[in-house]
C-alpha positions as CSV (number, residue, x, y, z in Angstrom):
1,X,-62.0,0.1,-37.9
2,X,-60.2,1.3,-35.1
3,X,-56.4,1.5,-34.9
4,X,-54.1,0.5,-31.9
5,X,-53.0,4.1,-31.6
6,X,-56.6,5.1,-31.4
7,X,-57.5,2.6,-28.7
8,X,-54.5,3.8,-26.5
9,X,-55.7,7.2,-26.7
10,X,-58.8,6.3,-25.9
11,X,-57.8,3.7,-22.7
12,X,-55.8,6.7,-21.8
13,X,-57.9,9.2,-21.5
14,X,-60.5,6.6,-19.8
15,X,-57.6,5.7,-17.3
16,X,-56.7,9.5,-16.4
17,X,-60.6,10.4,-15.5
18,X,-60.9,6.8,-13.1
19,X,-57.7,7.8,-11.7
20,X,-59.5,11.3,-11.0
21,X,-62.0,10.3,-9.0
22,X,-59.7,7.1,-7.9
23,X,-59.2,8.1,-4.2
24,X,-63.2,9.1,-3.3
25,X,-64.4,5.7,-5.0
26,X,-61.5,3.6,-3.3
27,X,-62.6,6.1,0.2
28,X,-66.4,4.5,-0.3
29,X,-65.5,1.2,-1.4
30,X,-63.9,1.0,1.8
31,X,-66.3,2.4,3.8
32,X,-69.8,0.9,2.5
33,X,-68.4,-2.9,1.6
34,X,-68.1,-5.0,4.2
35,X,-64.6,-6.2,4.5
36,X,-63.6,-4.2,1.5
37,X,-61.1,-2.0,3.7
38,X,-58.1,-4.0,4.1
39,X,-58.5,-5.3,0.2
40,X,-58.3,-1.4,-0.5
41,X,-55.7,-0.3,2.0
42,X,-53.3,-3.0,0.1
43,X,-54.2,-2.6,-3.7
44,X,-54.7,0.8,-3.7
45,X,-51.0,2.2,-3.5
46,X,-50.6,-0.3,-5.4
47,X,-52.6,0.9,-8.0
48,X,-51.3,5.0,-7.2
49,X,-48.1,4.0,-8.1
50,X,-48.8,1.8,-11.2
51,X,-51.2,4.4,-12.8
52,X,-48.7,7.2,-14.7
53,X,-46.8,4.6,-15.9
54,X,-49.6,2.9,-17.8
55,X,-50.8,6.4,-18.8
56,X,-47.4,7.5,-20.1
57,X,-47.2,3.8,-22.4
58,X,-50.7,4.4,-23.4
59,X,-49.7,7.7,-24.6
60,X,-46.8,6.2,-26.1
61,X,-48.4,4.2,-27.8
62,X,-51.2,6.6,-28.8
63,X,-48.3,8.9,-30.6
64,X,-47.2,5.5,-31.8
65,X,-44.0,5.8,-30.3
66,X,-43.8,2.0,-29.5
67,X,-44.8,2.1,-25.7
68,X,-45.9,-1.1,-23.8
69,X,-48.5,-0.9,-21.0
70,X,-47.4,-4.7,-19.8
71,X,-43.9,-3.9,-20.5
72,X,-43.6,-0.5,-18.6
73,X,-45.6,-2.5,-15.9
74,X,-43.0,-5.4,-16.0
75,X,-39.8,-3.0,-15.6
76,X,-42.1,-1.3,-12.6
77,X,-42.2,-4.5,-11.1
78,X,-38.5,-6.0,-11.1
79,X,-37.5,-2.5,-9.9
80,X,-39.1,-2.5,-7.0
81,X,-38.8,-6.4,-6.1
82,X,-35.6,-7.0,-4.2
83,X,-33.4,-9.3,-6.1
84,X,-34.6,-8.2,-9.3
85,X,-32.9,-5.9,-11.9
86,X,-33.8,-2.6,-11.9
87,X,-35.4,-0.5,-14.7
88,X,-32.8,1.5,-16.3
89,X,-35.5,4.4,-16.4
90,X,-36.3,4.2,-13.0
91,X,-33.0,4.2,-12.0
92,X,-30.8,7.6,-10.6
93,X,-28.6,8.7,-13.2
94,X,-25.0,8.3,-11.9
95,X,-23.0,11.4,-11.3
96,X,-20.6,12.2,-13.7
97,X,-17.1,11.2,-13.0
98,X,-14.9,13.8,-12.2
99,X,-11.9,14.6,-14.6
């Protein structure tokens, strides 16, 4: 049987070869679906953006270091929603005070 840490690695390494080929099958989704284009043209920053932070959770999780895919995707989320707290990964380190 199959442990979580294996299935991360696995969904990782399955995740980093889509997101390989990501932009030439989003280019011909858009191209050869009809009315796939402006579907694509708002998921697939989307999508860009979302992608190395599920990698780096899956790989996280892999080295069982405790990552969370939905949780890393969650702190994503409020951080870049107005109104929302932001991640305190995402967010600039502040500049040390001066003595």
């Amino acid at each position: 049987m199959t442990d979580i840490a294996g299935m991360a690695a696995t969904a990782e390494k399955v995740v980093e070869g889509v997101m390989k080929i990501e932009p030439m099958l989003v280019t011909g989704l858009g191209m050869f679906v009809p009315g796939a284009a402006p579907i694509v043209a708002v998921v697939q920053p989307a999508v860009a953006m979302a992608a190395p932070f599920v990698e780096q959770a899956l790989t996280a999780l892999a080295k069982n270091n405790g990552g969370d895919a939905f949780a890393a995707f969650v702190a994503l989320l409020q951080h870049l929603t107005p109104g929302l707290p932001n991640s305190p990964v995402l967010a600039p380190v502040p500049a040390p005070a001066a003595s």
